[in-house]
Backbone of each chain as ProteinMPNN parsed JSONL, in Angstrom:
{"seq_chain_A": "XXXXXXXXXXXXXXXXXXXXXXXXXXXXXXXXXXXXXXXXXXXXXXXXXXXXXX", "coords_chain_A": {"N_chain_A": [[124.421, 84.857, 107.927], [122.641, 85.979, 105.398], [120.069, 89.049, 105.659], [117.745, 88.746, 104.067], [117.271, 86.505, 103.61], [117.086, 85.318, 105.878], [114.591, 86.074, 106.521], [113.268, 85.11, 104.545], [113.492, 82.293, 105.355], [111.828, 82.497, 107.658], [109.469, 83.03, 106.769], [108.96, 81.109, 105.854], [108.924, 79.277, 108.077], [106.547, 79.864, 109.084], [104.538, 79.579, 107.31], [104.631, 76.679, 107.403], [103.795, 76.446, 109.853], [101.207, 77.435, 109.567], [99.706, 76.855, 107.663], [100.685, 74.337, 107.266], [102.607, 71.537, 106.878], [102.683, 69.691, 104.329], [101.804, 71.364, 102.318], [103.168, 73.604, 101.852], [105.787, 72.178, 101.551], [104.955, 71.261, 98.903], [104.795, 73.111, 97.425], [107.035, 74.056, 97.309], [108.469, 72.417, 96.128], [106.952, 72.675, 93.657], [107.658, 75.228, 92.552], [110.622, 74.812, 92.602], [110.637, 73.109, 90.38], [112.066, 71.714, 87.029], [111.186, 70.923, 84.71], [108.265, 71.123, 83.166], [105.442, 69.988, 83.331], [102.62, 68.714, 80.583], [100.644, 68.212, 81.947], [101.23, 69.371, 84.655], [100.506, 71.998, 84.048], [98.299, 71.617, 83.271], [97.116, 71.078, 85.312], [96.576, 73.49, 87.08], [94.057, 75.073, 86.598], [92.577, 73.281, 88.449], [93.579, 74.103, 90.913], [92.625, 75.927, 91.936], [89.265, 76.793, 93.46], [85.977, 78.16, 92.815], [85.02, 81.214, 94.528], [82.344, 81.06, 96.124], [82.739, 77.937, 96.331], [84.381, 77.783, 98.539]], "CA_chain_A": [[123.298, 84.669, 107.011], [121.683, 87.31, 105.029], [118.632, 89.158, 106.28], [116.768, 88.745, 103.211], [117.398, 84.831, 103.772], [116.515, 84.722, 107.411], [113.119, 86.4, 106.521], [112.926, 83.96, 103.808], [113.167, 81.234, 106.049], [110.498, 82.592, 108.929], [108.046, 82.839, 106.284], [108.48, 79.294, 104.798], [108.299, 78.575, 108.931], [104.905, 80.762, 109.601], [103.307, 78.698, 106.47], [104.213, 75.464, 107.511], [103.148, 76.321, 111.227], [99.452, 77.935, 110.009], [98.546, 75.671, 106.715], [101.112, 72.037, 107.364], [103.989, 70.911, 106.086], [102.797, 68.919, 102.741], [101.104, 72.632, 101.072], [104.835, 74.313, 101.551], [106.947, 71.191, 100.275], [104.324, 71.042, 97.311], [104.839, 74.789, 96.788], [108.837, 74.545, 97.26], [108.579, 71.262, 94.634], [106.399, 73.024, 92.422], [108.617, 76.197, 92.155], [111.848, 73.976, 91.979], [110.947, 72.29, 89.129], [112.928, 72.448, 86.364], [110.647, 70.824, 83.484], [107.392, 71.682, 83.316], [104.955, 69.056, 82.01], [101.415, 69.328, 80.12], [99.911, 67.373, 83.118], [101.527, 70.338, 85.518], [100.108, 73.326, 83.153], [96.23, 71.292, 83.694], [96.484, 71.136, 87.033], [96.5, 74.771, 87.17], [93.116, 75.267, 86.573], [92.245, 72.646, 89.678], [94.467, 74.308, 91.438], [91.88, 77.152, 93.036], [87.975, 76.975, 93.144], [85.276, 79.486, 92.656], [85.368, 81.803, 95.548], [81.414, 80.732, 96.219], [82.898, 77.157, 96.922], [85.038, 77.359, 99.897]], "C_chain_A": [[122.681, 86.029, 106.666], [120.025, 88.063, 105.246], [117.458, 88.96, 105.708], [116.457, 87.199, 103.346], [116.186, 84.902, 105.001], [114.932, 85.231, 107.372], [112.459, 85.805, 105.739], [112.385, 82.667, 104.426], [111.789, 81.405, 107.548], [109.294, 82.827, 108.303], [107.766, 81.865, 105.959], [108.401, 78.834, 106.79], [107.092, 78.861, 109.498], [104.201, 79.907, 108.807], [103.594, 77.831, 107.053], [103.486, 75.938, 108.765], [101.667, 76.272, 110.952], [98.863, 76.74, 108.96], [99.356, 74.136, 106.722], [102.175, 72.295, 106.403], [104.25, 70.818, 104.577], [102.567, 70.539, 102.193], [102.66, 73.061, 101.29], [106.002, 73.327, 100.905], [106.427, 71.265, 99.359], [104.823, 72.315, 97.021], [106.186, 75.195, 96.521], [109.144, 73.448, 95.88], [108.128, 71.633, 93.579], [107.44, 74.216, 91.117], [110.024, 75.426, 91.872], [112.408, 73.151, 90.637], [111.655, 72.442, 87.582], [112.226, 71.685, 84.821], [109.18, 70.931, 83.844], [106.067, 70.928, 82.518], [103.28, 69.628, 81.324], [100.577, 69.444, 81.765], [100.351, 68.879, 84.349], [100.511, 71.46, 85.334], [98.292, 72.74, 83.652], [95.614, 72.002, 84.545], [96.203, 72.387, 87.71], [94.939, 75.175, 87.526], [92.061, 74.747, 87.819], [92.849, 73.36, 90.593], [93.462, 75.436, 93.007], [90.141, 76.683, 92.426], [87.454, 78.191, 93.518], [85.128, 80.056, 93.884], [83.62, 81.256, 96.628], [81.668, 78.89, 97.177], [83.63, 76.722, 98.292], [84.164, 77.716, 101.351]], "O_chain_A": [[122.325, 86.922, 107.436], [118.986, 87.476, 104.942], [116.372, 88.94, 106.288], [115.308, 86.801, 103.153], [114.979, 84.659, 105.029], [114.13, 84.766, 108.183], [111.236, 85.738, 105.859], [111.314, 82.103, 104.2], [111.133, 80.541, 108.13], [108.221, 82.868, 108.906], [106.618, 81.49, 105.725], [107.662, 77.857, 106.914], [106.609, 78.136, 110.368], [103.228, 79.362, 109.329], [102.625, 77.696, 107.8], [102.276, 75.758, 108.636], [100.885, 75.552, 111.573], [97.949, 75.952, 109.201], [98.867, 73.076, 106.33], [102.404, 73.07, 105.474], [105.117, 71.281, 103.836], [103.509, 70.86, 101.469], [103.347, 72.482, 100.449], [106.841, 73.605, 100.048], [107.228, 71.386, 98.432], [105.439, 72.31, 95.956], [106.576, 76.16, 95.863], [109.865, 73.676, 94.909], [108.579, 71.207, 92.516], [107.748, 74.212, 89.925], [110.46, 75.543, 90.727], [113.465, 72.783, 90.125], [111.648, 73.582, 87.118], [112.845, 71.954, 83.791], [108.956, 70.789, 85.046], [105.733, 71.205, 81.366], [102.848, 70.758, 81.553], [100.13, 70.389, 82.414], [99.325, 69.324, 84.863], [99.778, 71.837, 86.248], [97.404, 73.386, 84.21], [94.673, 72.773, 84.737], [95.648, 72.397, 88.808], [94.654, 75.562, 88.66], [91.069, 75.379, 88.183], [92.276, 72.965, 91.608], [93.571, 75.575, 94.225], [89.876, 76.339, 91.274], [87.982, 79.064, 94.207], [85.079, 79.12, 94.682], [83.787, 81.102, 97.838], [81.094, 78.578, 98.22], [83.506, 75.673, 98.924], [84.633, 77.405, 102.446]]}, "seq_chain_B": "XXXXXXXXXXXXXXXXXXXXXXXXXXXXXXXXXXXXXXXXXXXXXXXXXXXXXXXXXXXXXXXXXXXXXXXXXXXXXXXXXXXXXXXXXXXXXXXXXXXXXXXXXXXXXXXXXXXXXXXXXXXXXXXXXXXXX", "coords_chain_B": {"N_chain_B": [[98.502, 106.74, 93.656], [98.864, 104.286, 94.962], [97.519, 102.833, 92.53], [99.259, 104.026, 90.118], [100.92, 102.476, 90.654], [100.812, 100.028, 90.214], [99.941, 99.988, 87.809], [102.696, 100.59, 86.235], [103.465, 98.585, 87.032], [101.711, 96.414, 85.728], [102.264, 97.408, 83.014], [105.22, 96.987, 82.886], [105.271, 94.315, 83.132], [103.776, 93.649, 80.987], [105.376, 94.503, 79.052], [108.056, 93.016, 80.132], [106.984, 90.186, 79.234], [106.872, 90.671, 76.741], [109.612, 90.894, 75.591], [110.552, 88.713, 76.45], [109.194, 87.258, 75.217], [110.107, 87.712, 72.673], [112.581, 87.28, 73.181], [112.876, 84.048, 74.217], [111.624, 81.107, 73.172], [110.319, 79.685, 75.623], [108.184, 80.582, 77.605], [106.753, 79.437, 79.078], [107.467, 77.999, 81.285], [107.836, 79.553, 83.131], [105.797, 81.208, 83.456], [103.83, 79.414, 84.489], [104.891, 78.794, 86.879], [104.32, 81.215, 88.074], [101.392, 81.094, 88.363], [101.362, 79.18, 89.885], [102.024, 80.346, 92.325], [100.55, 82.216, 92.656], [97.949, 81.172, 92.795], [98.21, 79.316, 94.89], [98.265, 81.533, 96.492], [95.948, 82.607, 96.114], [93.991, 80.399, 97.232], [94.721, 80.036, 99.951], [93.981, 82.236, 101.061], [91.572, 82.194, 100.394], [90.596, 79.821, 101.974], [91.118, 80.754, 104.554], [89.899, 82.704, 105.066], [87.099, 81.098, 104.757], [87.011, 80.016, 106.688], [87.376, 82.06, 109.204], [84.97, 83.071, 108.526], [82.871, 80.801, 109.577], [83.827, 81.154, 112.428], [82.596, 83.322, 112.899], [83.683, 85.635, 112.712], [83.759, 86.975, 109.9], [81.4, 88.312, 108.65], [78.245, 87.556, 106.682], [78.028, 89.66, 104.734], [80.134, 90.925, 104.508], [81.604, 88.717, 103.403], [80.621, 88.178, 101.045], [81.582, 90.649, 99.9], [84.507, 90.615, 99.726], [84.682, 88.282, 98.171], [83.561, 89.111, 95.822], [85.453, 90.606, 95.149], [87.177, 88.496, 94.942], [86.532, 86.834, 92.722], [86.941, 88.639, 90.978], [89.538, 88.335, 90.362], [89.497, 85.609, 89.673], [88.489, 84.552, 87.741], [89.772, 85.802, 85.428], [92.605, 84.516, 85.792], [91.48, 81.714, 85.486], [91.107, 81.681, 82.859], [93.772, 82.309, 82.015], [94.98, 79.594, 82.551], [93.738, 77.979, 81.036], [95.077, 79.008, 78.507], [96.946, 78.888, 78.676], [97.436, 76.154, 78.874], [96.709, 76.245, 76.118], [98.302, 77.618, 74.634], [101.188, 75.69, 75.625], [100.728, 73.52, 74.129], [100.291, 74.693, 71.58], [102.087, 76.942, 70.557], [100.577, 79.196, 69.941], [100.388, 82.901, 68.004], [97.718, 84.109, 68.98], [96.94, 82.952, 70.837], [98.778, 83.295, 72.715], [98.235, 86.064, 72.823], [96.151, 86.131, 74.368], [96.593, 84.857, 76.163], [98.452, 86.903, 77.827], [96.959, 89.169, 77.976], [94.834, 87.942, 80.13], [96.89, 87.283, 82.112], [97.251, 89.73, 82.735], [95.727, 90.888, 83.645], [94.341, 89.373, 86.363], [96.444, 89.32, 87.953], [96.351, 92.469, 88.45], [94.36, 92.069, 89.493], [94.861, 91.247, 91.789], [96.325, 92.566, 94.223], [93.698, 94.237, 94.938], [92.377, 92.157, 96.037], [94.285, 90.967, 98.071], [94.144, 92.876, 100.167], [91.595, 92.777, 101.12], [91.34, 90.385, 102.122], [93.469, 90.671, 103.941], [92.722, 92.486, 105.189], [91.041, 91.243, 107.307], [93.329, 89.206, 108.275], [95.327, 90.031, 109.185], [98.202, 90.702, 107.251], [98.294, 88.019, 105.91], [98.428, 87.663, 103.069], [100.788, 88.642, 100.7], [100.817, 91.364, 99.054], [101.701, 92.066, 96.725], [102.405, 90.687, 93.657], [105.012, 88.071, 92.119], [107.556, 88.904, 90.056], [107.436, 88.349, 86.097], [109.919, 87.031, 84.84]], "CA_chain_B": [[99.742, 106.573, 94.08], [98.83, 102.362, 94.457], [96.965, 102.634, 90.983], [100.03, 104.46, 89.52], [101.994, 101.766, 91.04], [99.93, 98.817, 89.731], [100.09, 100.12, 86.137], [103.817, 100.63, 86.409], [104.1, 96.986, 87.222], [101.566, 95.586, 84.704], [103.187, 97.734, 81.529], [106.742, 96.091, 83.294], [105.158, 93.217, 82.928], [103.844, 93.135, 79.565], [107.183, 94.625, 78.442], [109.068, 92.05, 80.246], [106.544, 89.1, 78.703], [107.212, 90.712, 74.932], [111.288, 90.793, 75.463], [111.033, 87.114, 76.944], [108.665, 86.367, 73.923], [111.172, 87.465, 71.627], [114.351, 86.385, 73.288], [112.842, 82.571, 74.1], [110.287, 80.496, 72.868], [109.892, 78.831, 76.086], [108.493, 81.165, 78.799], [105.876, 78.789, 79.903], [107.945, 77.448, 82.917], [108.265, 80.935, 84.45], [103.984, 81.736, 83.715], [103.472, 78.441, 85.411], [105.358, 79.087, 88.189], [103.843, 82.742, 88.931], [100.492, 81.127, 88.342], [101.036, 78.15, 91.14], [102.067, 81.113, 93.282], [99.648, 82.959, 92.728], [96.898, 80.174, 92.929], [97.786, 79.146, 96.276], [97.583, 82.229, 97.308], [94.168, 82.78, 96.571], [93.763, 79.245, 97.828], [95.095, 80.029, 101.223], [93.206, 83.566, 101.325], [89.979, 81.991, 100.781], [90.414, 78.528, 102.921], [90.872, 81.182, 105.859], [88.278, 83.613, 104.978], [86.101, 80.457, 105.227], [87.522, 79.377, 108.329], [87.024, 83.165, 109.326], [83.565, 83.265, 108.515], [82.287, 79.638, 110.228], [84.151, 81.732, 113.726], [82.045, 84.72, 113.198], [84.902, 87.165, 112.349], [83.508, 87.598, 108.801], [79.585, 88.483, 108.552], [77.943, 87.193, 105.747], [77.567, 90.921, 104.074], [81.59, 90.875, 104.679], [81.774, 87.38, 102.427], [80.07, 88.707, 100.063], [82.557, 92.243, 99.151], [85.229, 89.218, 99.66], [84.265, 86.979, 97.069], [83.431, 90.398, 94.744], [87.255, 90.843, 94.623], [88.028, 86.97, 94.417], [85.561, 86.496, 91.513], [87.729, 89.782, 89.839], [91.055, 86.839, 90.177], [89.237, 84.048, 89.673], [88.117, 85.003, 86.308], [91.108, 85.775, 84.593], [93.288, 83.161, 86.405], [91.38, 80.721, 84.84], [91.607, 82.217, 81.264], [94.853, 82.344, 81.452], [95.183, 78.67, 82.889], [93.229, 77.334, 79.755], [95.223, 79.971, 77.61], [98.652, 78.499, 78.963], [97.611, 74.497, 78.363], [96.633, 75.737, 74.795], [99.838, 78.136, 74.426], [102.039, 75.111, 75.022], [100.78, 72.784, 73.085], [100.557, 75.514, 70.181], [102.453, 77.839, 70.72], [99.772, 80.103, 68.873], [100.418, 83.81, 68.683], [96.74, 84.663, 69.056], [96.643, 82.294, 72.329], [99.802, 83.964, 73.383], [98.127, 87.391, 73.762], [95.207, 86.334, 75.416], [97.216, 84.742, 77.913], [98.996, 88.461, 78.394], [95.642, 90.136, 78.7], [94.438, 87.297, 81.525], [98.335, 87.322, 83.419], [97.914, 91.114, 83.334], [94.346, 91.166, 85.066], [94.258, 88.681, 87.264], [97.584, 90.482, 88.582], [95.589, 93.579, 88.732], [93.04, 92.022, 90.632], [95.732, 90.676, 93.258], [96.083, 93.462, 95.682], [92.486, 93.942, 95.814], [91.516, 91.117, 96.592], [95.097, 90.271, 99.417], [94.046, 93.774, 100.886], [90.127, 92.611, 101.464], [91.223, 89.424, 103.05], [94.494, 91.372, 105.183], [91.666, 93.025, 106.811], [90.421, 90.398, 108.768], [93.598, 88.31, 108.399], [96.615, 90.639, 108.698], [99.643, 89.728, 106.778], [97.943, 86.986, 105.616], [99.127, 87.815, 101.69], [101.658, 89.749, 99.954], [100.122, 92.496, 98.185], [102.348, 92.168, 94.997], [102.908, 89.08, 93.241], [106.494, 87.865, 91.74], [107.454, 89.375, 88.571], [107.511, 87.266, 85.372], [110.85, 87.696, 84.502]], "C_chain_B": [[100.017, 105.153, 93.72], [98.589, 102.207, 93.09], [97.97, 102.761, 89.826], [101.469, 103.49, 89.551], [101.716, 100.017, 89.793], [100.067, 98.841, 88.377], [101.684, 100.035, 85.521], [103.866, 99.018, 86.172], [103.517, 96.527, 85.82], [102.156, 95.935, 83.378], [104.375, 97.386, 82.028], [106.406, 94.834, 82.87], [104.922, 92.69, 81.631], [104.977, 93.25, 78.769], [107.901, 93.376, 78.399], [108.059, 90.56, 79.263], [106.891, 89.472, 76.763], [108.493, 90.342, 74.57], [111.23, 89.427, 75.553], [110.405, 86.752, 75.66], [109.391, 86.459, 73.194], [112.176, 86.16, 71.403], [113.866, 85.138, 73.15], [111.402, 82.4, 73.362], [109.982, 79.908, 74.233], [109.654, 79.445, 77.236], [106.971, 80.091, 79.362], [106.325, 78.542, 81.391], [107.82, 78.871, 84.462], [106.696, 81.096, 84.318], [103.842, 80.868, 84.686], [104.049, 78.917, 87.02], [104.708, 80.211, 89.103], [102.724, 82.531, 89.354], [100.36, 80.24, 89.443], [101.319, 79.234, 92.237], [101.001, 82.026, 93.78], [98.214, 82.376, 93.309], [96.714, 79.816, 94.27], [98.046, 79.884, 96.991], [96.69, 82.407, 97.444], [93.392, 81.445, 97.297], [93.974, 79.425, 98.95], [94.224, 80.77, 101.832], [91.873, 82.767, 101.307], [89.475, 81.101, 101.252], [90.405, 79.434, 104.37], [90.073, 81.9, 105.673], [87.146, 82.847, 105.341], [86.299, 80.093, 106.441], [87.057, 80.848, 109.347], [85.343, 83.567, 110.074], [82.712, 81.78, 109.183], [82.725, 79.938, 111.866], [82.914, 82.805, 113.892], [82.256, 85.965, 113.23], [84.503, 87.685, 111.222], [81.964, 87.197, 108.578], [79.554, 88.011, 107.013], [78.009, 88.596, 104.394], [79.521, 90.82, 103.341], [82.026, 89.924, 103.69], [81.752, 87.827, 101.176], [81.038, 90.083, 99.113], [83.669, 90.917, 99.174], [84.901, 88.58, 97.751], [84.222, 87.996, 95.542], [84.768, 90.146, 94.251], [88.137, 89.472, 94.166], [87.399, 86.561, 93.066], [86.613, 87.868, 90.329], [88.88, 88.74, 89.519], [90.374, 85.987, 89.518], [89.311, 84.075, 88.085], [89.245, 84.791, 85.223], [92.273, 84.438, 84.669], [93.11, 81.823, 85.754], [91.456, 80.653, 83.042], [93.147, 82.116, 80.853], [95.321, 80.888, 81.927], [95.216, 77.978, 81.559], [94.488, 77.825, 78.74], [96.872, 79.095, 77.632], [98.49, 77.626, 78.435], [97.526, 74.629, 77.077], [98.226, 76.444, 73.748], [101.02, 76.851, 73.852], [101.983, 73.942, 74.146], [101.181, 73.511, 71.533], [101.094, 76.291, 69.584], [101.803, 79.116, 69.296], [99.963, 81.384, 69.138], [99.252, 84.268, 69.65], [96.806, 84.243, 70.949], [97.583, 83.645, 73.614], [99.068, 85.363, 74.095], [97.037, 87.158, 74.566], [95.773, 85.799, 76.259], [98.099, 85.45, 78.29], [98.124, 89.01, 79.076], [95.121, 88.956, 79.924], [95.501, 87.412, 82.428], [97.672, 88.984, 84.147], [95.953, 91.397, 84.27], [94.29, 90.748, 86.093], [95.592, 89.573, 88.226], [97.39, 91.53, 89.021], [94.715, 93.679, 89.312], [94.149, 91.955, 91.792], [95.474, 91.497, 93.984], [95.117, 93.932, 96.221], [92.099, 93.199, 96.507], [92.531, 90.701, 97.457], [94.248, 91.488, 99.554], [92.438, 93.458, 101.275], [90.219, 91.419, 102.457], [92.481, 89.93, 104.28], [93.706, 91.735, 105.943], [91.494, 92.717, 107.656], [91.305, 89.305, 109.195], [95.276, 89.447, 108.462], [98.134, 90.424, 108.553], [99.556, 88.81, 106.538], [99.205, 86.602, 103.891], [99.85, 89.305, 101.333], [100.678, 90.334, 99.01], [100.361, 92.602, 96.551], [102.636, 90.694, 94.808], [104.268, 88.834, 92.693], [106.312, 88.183, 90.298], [107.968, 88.432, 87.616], [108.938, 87.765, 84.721], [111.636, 86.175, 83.206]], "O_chain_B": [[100.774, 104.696, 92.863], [99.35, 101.507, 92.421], [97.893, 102.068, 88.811], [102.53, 103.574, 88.931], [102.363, 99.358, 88.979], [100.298, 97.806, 87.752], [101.884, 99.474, 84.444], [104.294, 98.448, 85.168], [104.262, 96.27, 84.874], [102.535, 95.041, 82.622], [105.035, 97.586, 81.008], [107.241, 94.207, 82.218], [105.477, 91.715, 81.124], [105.467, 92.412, 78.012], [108.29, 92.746, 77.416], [108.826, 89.934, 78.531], [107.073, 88.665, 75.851], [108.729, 89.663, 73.571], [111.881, 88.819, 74.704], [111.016, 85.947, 74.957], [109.712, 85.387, 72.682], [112.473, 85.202, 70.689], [114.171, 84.655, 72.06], [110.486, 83.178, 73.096], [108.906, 79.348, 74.025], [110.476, 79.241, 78.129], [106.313, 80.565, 80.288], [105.695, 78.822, 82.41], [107.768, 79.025, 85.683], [106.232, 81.113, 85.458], [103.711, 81.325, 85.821], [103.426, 79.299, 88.011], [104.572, 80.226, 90.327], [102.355, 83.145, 90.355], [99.321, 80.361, 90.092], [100.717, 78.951, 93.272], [100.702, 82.427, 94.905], [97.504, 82.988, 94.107], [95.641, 79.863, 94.872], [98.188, 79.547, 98.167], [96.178, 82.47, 98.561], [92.296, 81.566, 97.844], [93.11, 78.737, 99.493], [93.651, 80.413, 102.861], [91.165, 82.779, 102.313], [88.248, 81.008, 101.272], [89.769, 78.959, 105.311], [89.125, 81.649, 106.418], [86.247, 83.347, 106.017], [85.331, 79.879, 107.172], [86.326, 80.577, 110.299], [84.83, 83.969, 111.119], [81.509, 82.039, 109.152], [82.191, 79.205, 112.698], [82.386, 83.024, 114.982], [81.61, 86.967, 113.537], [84.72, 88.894, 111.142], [81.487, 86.078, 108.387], [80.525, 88.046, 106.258], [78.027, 88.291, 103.202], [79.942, 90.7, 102.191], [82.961, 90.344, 103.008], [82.682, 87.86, 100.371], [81.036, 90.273, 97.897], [83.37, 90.123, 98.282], [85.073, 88.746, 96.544], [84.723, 87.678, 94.463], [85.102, 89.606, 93.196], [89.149, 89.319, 93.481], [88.087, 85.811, 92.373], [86.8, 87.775, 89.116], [89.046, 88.383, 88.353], [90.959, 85.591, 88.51], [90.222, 83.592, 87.412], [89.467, 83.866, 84.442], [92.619, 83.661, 83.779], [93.992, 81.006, 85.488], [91.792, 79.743, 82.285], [93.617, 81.91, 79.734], [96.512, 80.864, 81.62], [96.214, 77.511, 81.01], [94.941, 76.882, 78.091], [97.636, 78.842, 76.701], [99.094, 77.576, 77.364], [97.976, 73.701, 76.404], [98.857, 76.038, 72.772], [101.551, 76.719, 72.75], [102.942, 73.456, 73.546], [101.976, 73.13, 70.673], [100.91, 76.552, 68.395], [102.303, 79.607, 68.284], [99.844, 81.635, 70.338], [99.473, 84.698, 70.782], [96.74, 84.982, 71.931], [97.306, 84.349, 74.585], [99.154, 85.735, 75.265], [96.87, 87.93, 75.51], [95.527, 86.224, 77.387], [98.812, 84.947, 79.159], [98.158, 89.336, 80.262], [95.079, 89.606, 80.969], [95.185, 87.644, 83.595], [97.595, 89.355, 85.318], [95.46, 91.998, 85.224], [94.178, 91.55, 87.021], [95.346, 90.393, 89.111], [98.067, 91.874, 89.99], [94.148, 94.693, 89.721], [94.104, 92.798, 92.688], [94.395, 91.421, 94.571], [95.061, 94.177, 97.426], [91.498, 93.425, 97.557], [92.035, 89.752, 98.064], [93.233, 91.245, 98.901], [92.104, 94.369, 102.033], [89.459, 91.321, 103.421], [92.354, 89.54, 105.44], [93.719, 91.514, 107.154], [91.593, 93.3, 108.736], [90.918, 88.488, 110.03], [96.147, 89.354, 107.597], [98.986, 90.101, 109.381], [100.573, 88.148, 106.748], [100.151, 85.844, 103.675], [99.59, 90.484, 101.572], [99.872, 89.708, 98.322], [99.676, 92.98, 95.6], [102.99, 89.822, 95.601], [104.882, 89.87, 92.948], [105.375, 87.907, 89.548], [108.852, 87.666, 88.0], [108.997, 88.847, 84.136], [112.671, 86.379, 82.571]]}, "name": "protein", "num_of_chains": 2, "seq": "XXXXXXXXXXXXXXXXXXXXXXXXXXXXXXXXXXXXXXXXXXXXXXXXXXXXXXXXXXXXXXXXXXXXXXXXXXXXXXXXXXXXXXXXXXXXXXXXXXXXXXXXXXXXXXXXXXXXXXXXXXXXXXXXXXXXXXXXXXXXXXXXXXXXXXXXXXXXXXXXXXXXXXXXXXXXXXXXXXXXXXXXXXX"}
């Protein structure tokens, strides 16, 4: 396996370990996708809140 | 050196967004993509900054220069969110460049604002974001 891989894969296992499972499948489903709908492009904007709110 | 680096990238970037505008009509899929990457990074960065700061690792003063640099992202991010949903419906030029000038800020905020939360979180975020290619 290539080293660029295997460091690929210990970062997709460091996220799931620190923020969970579902946020890295959403983030591997999001990037995978291969059409791109309006409804996707919205959700963007939901996507992060104002730095004040967290 | 970073600054010289940073500019490098964003004139790469607008370059590469003019060539792709040429060559396709359809670079929405690749903005989207940079922008969900991008998004939950600052989403991640500032769910632990709060988590951070409710420990006692990040003083309120500390929040505050924080949030400075996330409010520089936030800004643009969302300009160019709006800028995208009206892009693909319209594919308007005018739209088009303002959602260049928001990609290329918000991008330009990035490494401020990972390097403010690396501080107290190190190796939290990549410093550079993925190039729109």
């Amino acid at each position: 396996m290539e080293t660029v891989t295997i460091t690929l894969i210990t970062q997709i296992l460091a996220l799931a370990a620190q923020y969970g499972i579902p946020l890295v499948l959403n983030s591997l489903k999001a990037l995978n996708k291969e059409e791109i709908t309006q409804e996707d492009i919205d959700a963007l904007k939901e996507l992060i809140k104002p730095p004040e709110d967290y | 050196m970073k600054n010289f680096k940073v500019s490098v990238y964003i004139v790469m970037l607008i370059l590469t967004l003019m060539l792709t505008g040429c060559a396709s009509n359809d670079i929405t899929p690749t903005i989207y993509k940079t922008m969900y990457i991008a998004g939950s990074g600052y989403d991640t960065g500032m769910k632990t900054v709060a988590s951070l700061q409710k420990q006692g690792i990040i003083s309120t003063e500390q929040r505050l220069v924080i949030n400075e640099y996330a409010n520089k992202f936030y800004a643009p991010y969302q300009i160019a969110a709006k800028s995208l949903s009206v892009y693909n419906k319209t594919k308007d030029k005018d739209v088009y460049n303002q959602l260049t000038i928001a990609i290329t800020e918000f991008i330009g905020a990035w490494s401020m604002f990972a390097d403010s939360v690396n501080r107290f979180q190190p190796g939290l975020l990549g410093t550079d974001l993925p190039k729109i290619e």
